[in-house]
C-alpha positions in Angstrom: 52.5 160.5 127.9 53.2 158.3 131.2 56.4 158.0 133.1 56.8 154.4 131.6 56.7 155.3 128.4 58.8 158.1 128.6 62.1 156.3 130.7 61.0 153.2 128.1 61.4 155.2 125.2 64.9 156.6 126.5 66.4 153.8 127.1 65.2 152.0 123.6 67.0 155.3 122.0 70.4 154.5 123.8 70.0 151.2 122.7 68.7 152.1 118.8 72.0 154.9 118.8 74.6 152.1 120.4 73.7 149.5 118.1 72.8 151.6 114.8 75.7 153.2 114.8 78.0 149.8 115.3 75.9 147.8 113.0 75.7 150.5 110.7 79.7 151.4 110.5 80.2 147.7 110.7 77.5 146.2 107.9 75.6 148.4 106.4 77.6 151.7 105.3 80.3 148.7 103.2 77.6 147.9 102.0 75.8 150.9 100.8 78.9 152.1 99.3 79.2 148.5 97.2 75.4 149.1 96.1 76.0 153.2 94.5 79.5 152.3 93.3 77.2 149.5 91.9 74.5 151.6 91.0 75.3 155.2 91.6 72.1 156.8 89.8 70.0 154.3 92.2 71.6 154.1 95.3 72.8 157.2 98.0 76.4 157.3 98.7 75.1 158.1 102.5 72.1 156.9 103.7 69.2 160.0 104.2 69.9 160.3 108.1 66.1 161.8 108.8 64.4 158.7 107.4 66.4 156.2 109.1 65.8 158.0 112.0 62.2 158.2 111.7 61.9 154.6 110.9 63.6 153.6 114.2 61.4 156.0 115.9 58.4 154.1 114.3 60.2 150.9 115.4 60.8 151.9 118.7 57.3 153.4 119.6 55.4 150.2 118.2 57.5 148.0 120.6 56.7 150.1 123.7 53.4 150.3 123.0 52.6 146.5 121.8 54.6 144.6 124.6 52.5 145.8 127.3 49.5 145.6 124.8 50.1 141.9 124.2 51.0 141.2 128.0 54.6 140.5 127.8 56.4 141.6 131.0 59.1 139.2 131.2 63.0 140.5 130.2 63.3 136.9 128.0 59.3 136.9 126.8 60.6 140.9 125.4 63.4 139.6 124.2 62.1 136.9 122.1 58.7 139.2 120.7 61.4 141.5 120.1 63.4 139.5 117.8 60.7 138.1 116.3 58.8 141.5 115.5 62.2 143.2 114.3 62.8 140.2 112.0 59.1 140.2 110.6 59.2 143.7 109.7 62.5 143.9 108.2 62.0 140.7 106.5 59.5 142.2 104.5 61.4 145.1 103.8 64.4 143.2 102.4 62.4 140.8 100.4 60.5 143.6 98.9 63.7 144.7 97.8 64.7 141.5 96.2 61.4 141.4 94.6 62.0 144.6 93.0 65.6 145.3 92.5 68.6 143.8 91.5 71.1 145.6 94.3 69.4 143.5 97.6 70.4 140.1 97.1 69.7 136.6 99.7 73.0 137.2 101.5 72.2 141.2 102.5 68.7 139.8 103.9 70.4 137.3 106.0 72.3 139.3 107.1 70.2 142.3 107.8 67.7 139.5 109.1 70.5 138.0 111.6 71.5 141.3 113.3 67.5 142.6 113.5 67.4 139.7 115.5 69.9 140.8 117.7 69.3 144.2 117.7 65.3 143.5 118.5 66.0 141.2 121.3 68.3 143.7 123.5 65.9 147.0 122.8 63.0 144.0 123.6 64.9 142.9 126.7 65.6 146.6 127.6 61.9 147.7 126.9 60.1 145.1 128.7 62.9 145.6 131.9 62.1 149.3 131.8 58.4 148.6 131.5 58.2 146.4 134.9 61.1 148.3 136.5 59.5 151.7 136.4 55.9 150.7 136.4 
């Protein structure tokens, strides 16, 4: 593992534990609770904290690894791929869940779409500054 990745992948978990945990106090816990008082068989009353964790692991490696991959070294061209690839892939969570369920509805995947942007973008802008900082 190289000292960019490393310092990359450190800062991208600062930003992943800043913003997960105010988006996640803010939207997304109100919301889980609405979905198992809801649907209490279906739905957790907490969310599973290792999985969520893994899956912004998994979010966070792919990003370090793929901007330099696809060439992107500036803070706003990170920025942008990183909105755009957060919004992709939750995109196609959420609407999987719409497909299948009747707890996700249109609004939660706006939503959820809306602050992926915004949460991509920064851990974009902070990878890709990283990246060419400590290069």
């Amino acid at each position: 593992m190289n000292k960019q990745f490393l310092i990359s992948f450190l800062f991208g978990l600062v930003v992943i534990v800043i913003l997960g945990g105010a988006f996640g106090s803010l939207v997304y816990l109100p919301e889980i609770a609405a979905w198992n008082e809801a649907y209490p068989e279906a739905v957790r009353e907490t969310p599973d904290f290792v999985s969520g964790l893994v899956v912004a692991l998994l979010q966070l490696i792919a990003l370090i690894i793929l901007l330099p991959k696809l060439q992107i070294t500036t803070v706003s061209g990170g920025a942008v791929f990183g909105a755009i690839y957060s919004v992709v892939l939750w995109l196609m969570v959420d609407l999987q869940m719409v497909s299948i369920t009747n707890i996700v509805s249109y609004d939660y995947v706006l939503k959820d779409a809306l602050l992926s942007a915004v949460m991509g973008a920064i851990l974009g802008l902070v990878i890709s500054w990283s990246q060419k900082r400590f290069a």
